[in-house]
C-alpha positions, 0 to 999 in steps of 0.5 A: 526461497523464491516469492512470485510476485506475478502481478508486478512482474505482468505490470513491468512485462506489460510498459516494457518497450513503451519509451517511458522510465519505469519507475518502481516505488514503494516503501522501503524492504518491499522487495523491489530490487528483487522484483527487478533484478530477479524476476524482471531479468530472468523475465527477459532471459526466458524472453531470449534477451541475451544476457549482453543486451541486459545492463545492470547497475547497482549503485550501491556496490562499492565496485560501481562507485564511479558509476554514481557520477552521472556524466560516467554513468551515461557514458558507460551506458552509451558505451554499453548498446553497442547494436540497434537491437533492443536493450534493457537498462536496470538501475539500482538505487539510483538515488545514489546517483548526483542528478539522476533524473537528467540521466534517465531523460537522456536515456529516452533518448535511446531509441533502443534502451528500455529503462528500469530504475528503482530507488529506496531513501527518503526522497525517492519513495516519495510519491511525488518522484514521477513529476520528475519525468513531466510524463515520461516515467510509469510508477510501477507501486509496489506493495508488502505481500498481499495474504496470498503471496504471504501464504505461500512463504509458510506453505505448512500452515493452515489458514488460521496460523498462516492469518495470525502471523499475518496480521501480526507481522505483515507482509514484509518479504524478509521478515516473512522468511524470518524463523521466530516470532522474536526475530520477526518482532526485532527486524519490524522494530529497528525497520520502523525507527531506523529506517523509516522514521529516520529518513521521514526526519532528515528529508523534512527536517523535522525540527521536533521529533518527539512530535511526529513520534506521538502523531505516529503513536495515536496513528498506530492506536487508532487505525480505521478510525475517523479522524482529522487533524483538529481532532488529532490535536486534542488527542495530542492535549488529552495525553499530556502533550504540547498543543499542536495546530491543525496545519502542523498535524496535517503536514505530518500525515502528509510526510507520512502517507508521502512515503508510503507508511500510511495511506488515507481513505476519503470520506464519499457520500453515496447518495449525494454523489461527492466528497466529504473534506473532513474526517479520514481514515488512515490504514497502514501500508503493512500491519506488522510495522503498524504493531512494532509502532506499539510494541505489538499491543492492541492487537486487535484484530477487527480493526487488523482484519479491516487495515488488511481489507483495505490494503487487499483492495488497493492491490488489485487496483481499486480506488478505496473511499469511505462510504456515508449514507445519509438517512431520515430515520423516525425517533421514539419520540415520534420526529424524524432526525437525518443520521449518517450510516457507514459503509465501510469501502466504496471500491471504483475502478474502471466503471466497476464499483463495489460497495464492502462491509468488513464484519469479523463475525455475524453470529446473529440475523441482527447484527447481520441486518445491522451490517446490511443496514446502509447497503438499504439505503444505496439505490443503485445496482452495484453490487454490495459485499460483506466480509466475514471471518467466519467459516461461511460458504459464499452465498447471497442472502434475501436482500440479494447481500453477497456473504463471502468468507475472509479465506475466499476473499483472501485467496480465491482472487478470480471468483470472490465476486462472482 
C-alpha cells in the first residue's frame, strides 16, 4: 500500500535545484527512505527526468560496499554526470559512508547535481547535523504520520476506531500496515529498546543506563505536564532511586529530544511579551512508542488527545509555546492575589499567531467558560481556538471563542480556522 506523504514530498519539490544539500531527518522508521526513493523518484520520473539522469545509492546493500569509501563514492559520482543536463544524486544511509559531510560539499561543486541524501543512526538524527554543511544543506524534518495520513491506511474504519488505534499506536508507517494489535504492540516495543535507546546509549556513551531508562519512564508518565529538571529530580527520590543533579537530567532530555523522541514546548507569557526558563512541557514525537515506553498503561487519552495536538500543530509548521496568563483576581477574603492561567498552545508562524485549548469534552457552560477563562485575559486580536472531542459543529460562541471538534481539526485541514 502506498501512503501520500504529499507535504513532504512539495517540500522536496520545492528546494529542488536550489545548490543546497537536502538533508531529510527524522526519527527513526518515519519513512524517509520511502519519501525519497519512492516518492521523490517517481516525482522526478513524472517530471521527465530520464531514469540515467537519476543516481541512486543505497549504502546499506552489501552490492555498494565499495561505495561507503568516500574517495569511490565520489569518483563514481562524477564518473555518473556524464552531460550538462540536470542531475539528481540519492543517498541512502549516508552515515555509512567514512567523511560524508566532505563528500556531499564536494558534490556542490557540481554545478548540474541536485543532492538528497537521508540518514538513520544516532548521529545522523541528531538535530545538529545541518552545522555540518555551515549554510549549505536544508532539513527536510519528517514526522510519523499526522491522523489524516494514518486515516488513510485503515480506510474502513470509522473516525472513533481509526482515533483509538491512533492514539495507542501512533503514526509509525510500518506499524500502521501492521494486521494485530499484538504485532503493532511487539514492533513499538523491541523499536523503542532496540533502536532507539540503543543508539541514544552508544552515541552519548552513557555511563549509567538504568538512569536514562527511569528519566524515559517519568517522561512517558507525565507527558504535557509542567516540569523541569529540579523537579525531575525529586521524582527520581520519590521512587526509590539514586538522587541525580539537575545538570544530569537536563542532558538527558537534551539526548533525547536531540534525537527526536521527545520535543519541548517552552513556557511564553502573553501578556508580558517574553519567556519563561522554567518549567517545560514535553510531547512525544509519535504516541504509540510513548506507550510501548509503559507497556501501554495510562492511556489516558486527554493527555494523548493533547500530545497528538501539539504534534498536529508542528507539522503544518507552527512554532508551539506554552501560553501563561497573569491575572490579579479578587479572593474571599476580600484581597486581591496575582495567579497564573494556562493556555494550552501559543502557535506562531509567519505573522499568524493562534492561541488553542485542548478540552476533551465540555459537557457544561461551566467548564466551558473555565476554558475561555485565559483567552479573557489575552487582549489582542488573535484568534482563540478551542478543541473539542466532542460531536460539535464548528461554530463561534458569545465570546467570539471558535468551537471546532477534534474530527475537524484532524482532518478538515483547509477550513478548521476559518
Amino acid at each position: 500500500m502506498e501512503i501520500k506523504r504529499d507535504k513532504y514530498l512539495n517540500r522536496l519539490v520545492a528546494h529542488q535545484g536550489n545548490q543546497r544539500v537536502k538533508i531529510i531527518t527524522g526519527i527513526r522508521r518515519s519513512g524517509k527512505s520511502y519519501l525519497l526513493f519512492r516518492l521523490f523518484k517517481q516525482h522526478l520520473l513524472d517530471a521527465g527526468v530520464k531514469p540515467t539522469h537519476i543516481i541512486e545509492i543505497q549504502l546499506d546493500d552489501r552490492v555498494n560496499k565499495e561505495l561507503r569509501d568516500p574517495d569511490n563514492c565520489l569518483a563514481y559520482i562524477r564518473k555518473r554526470v556524464k552531460d550538462d543536463k540536470p542531475y539528481y544524486l540519492l543517498i541512502d544511509e549516508v552515515q555509512l559512508m567514512t567523511e560524508f559531510e566532505d563528500v556531499l560539499n564536494s558534490c556542490l561543486h557540481i554545478s548540474n547535481l541536485d543532492t538528497y541524501v537521508t540518514g538513520s543512526n544516532s548521529r545522523f538524527l541528531s538535530t545538529d547535523i545541518i552545522t555540518e554543511f555551515r549554510g549549505r544543506g536544508d532539513e527536510i524534518y519528517l514526522r510519523p504520520l499526522s491522523f489524516s495520513e494514518f486515516a488513510t491506511t485503515c480506510p474502513a474504519l470509522d473516525f472513533d476506531a481509526a482515533w483509538l488505534q491512533y492514539i495507542t499506536y501512533g503514526g509509525l508507517p510500518y506499524c500502521a500496515l501492521l494486521p494485530t494489535a499484538e504485532e503493532k504492540a511487539g514492533y513499538l516495543t523491541r523499536l523503542f529498546e532496540e533502536v532507539y535507546v540503543r543508539d541514544i546509549m552508544e552515541r552519548r556513551n552513557i555511563q549509567h543506563p538504568n538512569q536514562m531508562e527511569q528519566l524515559m519512564n517519568i517522561i512517558s508518565s507525565g507527558i504535557g505536564s509542567l516540569t523541569n529538571p529540579k523537579k525531575l529530580e525529586n521524582a527520581f527520590v520519590s521512587m526509590g532511586g539514586e538522587r541525580l543533579s539537575d545538570r544530569t537530567i537536563k542532558q538527558y532530555l537534551d539526548h533525547l529530544t536531540d534525537a527526536f523522541i521527545i520535543e519541548r514546548a517552552d513556557r511564553y507569557d502573553i501578556k508580558g511579551k517574553k519567556y519563561i526558563s522554567t518549567p517545560s512541557k514535553y510531547y512525544f514525537t509519535d504516541t504509540g512508542l510513548r506507550n510501548a515506553r509503559i507497556n501501554f498503561r495510562q492511556l489516558e487519552e486527554t493527555h494523548l488527545m493533547e500530545n497528538v495536538i501539539y504534534n498536529e500543530l508542528c507539522g503544518r509548521g507552527f512554532s508551539v509555546d506554552v501560553g501563561v496568563v497573569e491575572v490579579n483576581e479578587r479572593q474571599s477574603d476580600g484581597k486581591y492575589a496575582r495567579k497564573q492561567l494556562e493556555v494550552d498552545f501559543v502557535c506562531n508562524k509567519a505573522d499568524e499567531r493562534i492561541y488553542i485549548q485542548s478540552a476533551f469534552s465540555l459537557p457544561t457552560l461551566e467548564k466551558r467558560r473555565q476554558e475561555e477563562r485565559p483567552f479573557a485575559s489575552v487582549d489582542d486580536s488573535f484568534r482563540k481556538v478551542i478543541i473539542t472531542a466532542d460531536k460539535v459543529m464548528k461554530h463561534r460562541d458569545e465570546q467570539g471563542v471558535l468551537i471546532v471538534g477534534l474530527q475537524e481539526f484532524l482532518l478538515n485541514l483547509e477550513s478548521a480556522f476559518i
